[in-house]
N, C-alpha and C positions, 0 to 999 in steps of 0.2 A: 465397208462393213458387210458381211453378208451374215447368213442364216444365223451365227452364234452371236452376232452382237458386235464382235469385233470389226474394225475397218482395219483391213489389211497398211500395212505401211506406204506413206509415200504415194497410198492413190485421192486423188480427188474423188470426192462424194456422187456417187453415180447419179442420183437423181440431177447433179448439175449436165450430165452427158448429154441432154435430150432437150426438146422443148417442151414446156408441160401440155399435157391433155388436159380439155378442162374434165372436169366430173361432177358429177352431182348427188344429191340426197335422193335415196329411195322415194318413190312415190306412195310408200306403207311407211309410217310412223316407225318408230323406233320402236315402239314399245309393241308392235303388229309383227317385225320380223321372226320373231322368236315361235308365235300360230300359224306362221305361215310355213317356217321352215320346219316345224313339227306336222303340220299336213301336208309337209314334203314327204317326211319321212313314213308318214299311213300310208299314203301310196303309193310308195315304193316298197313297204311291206305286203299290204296288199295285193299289187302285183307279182310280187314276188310269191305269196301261198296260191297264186289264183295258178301260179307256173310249176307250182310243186317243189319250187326252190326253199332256199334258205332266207331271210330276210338280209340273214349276213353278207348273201353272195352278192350285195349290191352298193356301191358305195358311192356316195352323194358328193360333188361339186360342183362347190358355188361359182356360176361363174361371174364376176364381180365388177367387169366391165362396166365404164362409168358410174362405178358406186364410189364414194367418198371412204374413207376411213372410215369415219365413225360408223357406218351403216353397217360398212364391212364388221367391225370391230362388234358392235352388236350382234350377230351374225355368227360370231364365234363364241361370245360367251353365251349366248343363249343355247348354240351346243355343245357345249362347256358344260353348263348348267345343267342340262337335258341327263346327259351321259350321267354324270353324277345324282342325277334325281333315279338310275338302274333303267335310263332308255335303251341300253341294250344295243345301241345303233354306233356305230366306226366311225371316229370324227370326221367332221369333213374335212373334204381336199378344197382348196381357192384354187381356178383360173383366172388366167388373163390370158387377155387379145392380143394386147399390145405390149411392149415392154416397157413404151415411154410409164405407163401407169404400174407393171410391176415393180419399176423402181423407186415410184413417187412415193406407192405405198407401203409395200414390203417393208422400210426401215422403222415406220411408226408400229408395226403388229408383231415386232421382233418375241415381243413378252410373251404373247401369245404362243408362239413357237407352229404359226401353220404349216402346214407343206404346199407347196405351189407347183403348180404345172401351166405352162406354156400352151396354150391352145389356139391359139392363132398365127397366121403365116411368119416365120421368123427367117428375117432377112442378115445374113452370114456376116454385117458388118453390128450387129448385134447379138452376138453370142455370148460375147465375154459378159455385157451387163445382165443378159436374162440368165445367166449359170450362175450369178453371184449370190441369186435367191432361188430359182425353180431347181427342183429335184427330179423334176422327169420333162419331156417336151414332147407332146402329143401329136406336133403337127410336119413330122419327118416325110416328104414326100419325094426327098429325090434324092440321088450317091453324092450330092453336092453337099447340101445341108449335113447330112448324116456324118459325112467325113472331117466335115469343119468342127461336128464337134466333138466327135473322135477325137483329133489334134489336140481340141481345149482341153480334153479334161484326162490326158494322159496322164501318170504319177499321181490322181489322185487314190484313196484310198477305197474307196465305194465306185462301180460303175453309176454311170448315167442313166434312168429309165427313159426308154423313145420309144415311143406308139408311131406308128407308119399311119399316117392316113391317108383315106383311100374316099375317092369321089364315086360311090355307090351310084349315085343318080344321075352321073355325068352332065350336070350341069353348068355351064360356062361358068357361073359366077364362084361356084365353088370350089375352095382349093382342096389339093386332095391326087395322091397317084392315080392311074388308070387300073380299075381291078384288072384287066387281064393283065399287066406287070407288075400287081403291088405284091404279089407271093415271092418272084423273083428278088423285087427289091428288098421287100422283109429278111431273106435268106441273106443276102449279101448287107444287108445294116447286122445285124447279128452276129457275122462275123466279125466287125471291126473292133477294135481293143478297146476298151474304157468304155461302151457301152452297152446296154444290158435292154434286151428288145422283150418290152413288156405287154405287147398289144397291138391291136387295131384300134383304129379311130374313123368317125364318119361323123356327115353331119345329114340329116334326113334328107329324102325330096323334098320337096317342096309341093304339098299336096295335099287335098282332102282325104282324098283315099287310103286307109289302113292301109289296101291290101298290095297299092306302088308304096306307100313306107317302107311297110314292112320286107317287102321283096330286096330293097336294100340293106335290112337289117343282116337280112337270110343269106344276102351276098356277100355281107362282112362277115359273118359266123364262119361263112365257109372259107373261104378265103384263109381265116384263122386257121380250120382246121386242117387246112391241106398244108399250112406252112409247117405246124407241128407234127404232123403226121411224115414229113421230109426228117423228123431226125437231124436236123445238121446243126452243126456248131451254133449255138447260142438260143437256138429257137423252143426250146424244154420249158422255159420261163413264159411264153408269148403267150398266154390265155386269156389278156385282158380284153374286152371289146369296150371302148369309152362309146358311147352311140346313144341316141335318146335326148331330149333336153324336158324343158314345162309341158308344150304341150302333147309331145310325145313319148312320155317314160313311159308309159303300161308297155305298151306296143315293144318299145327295145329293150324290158325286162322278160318280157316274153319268150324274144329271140336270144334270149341269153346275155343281154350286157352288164357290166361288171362294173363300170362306171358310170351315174348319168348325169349330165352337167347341166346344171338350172341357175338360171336368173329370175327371169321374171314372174314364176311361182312365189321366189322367197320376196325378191326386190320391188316388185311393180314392174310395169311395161317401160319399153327402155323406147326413147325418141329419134335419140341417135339414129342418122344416115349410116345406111350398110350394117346396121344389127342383123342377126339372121332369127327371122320368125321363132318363135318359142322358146327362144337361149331362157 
């Protein structure tokens, strides 16, 4: 099955590909998510007038990482609901970390018709299941990854959206290019055929201080703009910066990011070993 509903002929059911991940209910009621991802959405307007932007220029995903269906599913019709009540705000996009959970979930929210993105390290013998649902993959950081799914998604009809991510803060734990090669690599994923280089990606320091955040924001902006300012095949589309998560969005609407990915604003605090502070 992917995005349309349909299971392709002749494949086994992807959610059987994997072992399950457990997951769990939101640590906000059901009936919380919907206030909470509405005071998502003030502050990222908010921030966005305090920047002299647009409010449109800023588009919200959830990232959903150990959140159950249902929470998720809550989560969409509350901005479902929203939108049609004249909120004025671009649905959201869902992430995931993992694939073993974009495939658990993905097939129960089909009605829903979300768009998914990849945001976590994605290992090249798992392309084919997380392509079967995500529409873009944020976390391209090497000609390995990039190529592989180049390959995948050859003959299809639409390019692939890939953000390059880039380890701003060079911190060990974080995955992510080196900025001083993530411009070069940007150039060269952009050329490959079948996909369509939509952006940068980072994930913050890891810090008290605005102003080491923010210096990583200001190093992915730029980075951006040296890649488009190169002219070269593919890179005209690359304006996206994903950057920012809960407790960091003022700060990377500031520096211009275009995507900000939250969890635990809409979800509650996530417990999970190896979450990354303010998702």
């Amino acid at each position: 099955m992917g995005p349309s509903g349909a299971r392709a002929p002749g494949r086994t059911p992807c959610r059987a590909e994997f072992r399950p991940l457990p997951v769990r209910s939101g640590l906000v009621s059901i009936q919380d998510v919907a206030r909470r991802l509405a005071a998502v959405h003030e502050r990222v307007a908010a921030a966005c007038r305090a920047a002299g932007r647009a409010a449109g220029d800023v588009q919200v995903l959830l990232a959903s990482k150990t959140m159950d269906v249902t929470t998720v599913r809550a989560a969409l019709l509350a901005d479902a609901a929203a939108r049609a009540a004249g909120s004025g705000t671009a649905p959201v996009l869902l992430g995931e970390n993992r694939v073993q959970e974009l495939v658990a979930k993905a097939p129960d929210l089909v009605d829903l018709a979300p768009t998914w993105h990849v945001i976590g390290p994605l290992q090249s013998n798992k392309v084919n299941a997380a392509l079967r649902w995500a529409t873009a993959v944020e976390s391209v950081a090497d000609d390995a990854l990039a190529q592989r799914l180049a390959d995948r998604v050859q003959g299809r009809a639409t390019p692939l959206d890939v953000w390059v991510q880039v380890n701003v803060s060079g911190e060990a734990a974080k995955h992510g290019a080196e900025p001083g090669s993530a411009a070069a690599l940007a150039v060269r994923v952009a050329a490959l055929p079948g996909l369509r280089l939509a952006g940068f990606m980072t994930v913050g320091a890891r810090s008290d201080d605005d102003r080491v955040v923010g210096a990583g924001f200001a190093r992915l902006r730029a980075i951006r703009d040296e890649v488009v300012a190169t002219g070269a095949d593919g890179t005209a589309h690359a304006h996206g910066l994903s950057m920012g998560m809960s407790g960091d969005l003022e700060l990377a609407v500031a520096h211009g990011a275009t995507v900000v990915r939250v969890g635990t604003a809409v979800f509650g605090s996530r417990v999970a070993a190896g979450d990354p502070p303010g998702a």
